[in-house]
C-alpha positions as CSV (number, residue, x, y, z in Angstrom):
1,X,-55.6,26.3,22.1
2,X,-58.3,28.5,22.8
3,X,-61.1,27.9,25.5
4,X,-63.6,26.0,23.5
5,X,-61.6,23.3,22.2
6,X,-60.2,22.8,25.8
7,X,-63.8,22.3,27.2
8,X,-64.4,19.8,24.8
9,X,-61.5,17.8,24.8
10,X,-61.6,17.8,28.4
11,X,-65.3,16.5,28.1
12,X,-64.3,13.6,26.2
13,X,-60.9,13.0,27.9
14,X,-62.6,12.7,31.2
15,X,-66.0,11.0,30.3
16,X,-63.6,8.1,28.3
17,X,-61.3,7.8,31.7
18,X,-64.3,7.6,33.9
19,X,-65.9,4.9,31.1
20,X,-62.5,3.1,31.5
21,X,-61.3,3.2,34.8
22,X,-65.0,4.1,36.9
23,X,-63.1,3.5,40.2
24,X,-62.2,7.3,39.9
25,X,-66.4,7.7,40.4
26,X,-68.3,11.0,39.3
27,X,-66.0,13.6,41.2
28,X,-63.0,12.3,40.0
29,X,-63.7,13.0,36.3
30,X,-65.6,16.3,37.5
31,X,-61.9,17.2,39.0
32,X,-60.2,15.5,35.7
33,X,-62.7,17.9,33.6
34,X,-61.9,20.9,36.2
35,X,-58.3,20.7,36.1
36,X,-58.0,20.3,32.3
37,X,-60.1,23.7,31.9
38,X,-59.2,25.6,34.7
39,X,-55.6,25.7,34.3
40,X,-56.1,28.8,31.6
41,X,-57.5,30.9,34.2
42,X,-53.2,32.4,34.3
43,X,-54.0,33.5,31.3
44,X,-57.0,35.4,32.6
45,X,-55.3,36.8,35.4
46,X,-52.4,38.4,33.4
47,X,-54.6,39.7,31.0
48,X,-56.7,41.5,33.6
49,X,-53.5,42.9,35.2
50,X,-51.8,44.2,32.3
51,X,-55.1,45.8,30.7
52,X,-56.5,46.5,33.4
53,X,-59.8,44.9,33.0
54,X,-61.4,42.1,35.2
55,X,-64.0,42.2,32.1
56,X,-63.7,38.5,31.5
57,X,-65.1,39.1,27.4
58,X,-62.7,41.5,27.0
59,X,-59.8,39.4,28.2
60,X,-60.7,36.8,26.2
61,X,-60.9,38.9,23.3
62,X,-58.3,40.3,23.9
63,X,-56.2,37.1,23.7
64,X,-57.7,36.0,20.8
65,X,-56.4,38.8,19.4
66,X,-52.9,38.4,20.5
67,X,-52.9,34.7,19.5
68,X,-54.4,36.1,15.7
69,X,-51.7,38.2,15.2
70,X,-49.4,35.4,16.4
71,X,-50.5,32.9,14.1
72,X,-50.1,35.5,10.8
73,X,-46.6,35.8,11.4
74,X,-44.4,33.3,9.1
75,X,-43.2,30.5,11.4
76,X,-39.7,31.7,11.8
77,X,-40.9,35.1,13.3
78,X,-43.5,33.1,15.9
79,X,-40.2,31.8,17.3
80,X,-39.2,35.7,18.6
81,X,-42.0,36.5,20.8
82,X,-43.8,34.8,23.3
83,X,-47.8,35.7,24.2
84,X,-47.7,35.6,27.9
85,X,-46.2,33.8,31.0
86,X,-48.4,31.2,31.8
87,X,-47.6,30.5,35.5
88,X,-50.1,27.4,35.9
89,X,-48.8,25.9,32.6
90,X,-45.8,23.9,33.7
91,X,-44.7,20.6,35.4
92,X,-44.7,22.7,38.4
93,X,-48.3,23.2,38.8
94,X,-48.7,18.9,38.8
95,X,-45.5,18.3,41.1
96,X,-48.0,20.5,43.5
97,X,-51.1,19.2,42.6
98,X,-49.5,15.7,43.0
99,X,-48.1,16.7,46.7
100,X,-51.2,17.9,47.7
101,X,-52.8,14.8,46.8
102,X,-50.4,12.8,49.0
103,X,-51.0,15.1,52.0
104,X,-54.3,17.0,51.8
105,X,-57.0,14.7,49.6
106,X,-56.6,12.5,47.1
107,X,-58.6,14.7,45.2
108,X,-55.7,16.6,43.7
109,X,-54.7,13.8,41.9
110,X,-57.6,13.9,39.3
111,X,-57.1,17.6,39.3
112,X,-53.5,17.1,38.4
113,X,-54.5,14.6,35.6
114,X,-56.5,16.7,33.9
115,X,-53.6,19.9,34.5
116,X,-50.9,17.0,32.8
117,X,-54.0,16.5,30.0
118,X,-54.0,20.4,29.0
119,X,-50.6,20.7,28.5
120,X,-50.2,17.8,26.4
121,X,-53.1,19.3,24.3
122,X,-51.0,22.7,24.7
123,X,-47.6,21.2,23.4
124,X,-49.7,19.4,20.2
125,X,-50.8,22.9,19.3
126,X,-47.9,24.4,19.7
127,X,-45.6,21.8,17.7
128,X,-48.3,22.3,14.9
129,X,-48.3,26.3,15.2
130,X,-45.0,28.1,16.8
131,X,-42.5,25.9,16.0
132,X,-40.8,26.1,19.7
133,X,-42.0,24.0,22.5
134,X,-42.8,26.0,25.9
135,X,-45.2,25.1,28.7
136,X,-43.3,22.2,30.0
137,X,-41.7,24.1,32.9
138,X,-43.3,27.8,34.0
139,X,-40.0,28.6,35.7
140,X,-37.2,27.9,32.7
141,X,-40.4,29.7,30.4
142,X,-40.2,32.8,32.9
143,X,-36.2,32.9,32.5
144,X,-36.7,32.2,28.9
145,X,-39.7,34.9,27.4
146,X,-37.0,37.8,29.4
147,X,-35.3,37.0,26.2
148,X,-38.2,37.6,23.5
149,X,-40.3,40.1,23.0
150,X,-43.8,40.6,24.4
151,X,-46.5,39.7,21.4
């Protein structure tokens, strides 16, 4: 799902929570809003790495590039490559986030919310588009992409 839809879901998710449940007060659905956007910036970081450019534009183009050329291939193809390692995108990331919130601030809890709130959008999109589910756990995805090729 690309950056823009992610903002605005993650507007709406975290204005609706806060209109529902305002015990989580103004920060908390700052940090639900945060955490639900935020978590893409992995796929910032490996584009600047591998193409070596911190140019944020041209990493974004250049993933919307990559995730063009994914979607034109037939469905059954889509299944043979992956577009990049996503390190944040993973149960991981909100086992963390929800640690941290027990021993550091309960802060991270929102954050983690709004992490758990991407990926479900993430999964959605990608049940609709590659027609294999990743994004649930970083680590099996890192064993799993050494196995397909590199979009």
């Amino acid at each position: 799902m690309l950056p823009k839809a992610h903002i605005a879901y993650g507007i709406v998710f975290s204005i609706l929570l806060y209109a529902i449940i305002p015990e989580i007060g103004f920060v908390g659905m700052l940090l639900i809003l945060f955490g639900s956007i935020f978590i893409d910036t992995d796929h910032y970081i490996l584009t600047a790495i591998e193409n070596k450019t911190w140019n944020l534009r041209k990493s974004i183009n250049i993933f919307k590039r990559a995730r063009k050329k994914r979607l034109e291939l037939p469905p059954k193809e889509r299944k043979k490559y992956y577009a990049a390692w996503c390190f944040f995108h993973g149960v991981e990331t909100i086992i963390i986030l929800f640690i941290l919130g027990k021993f550091v601030h309960r802060y991270f809890y929102f954050i983690a919310v709004g992490v758990a709130f991407h990926l479900v959008l993430d999964l959605v999109e990608q049940a609709q588009n590659k027609g294999r589910i990743d994004k649930i756990s970083s680590v099996w995805d890192y064993f799993k992409f050494k196995k397909l090729k590199r979009l």
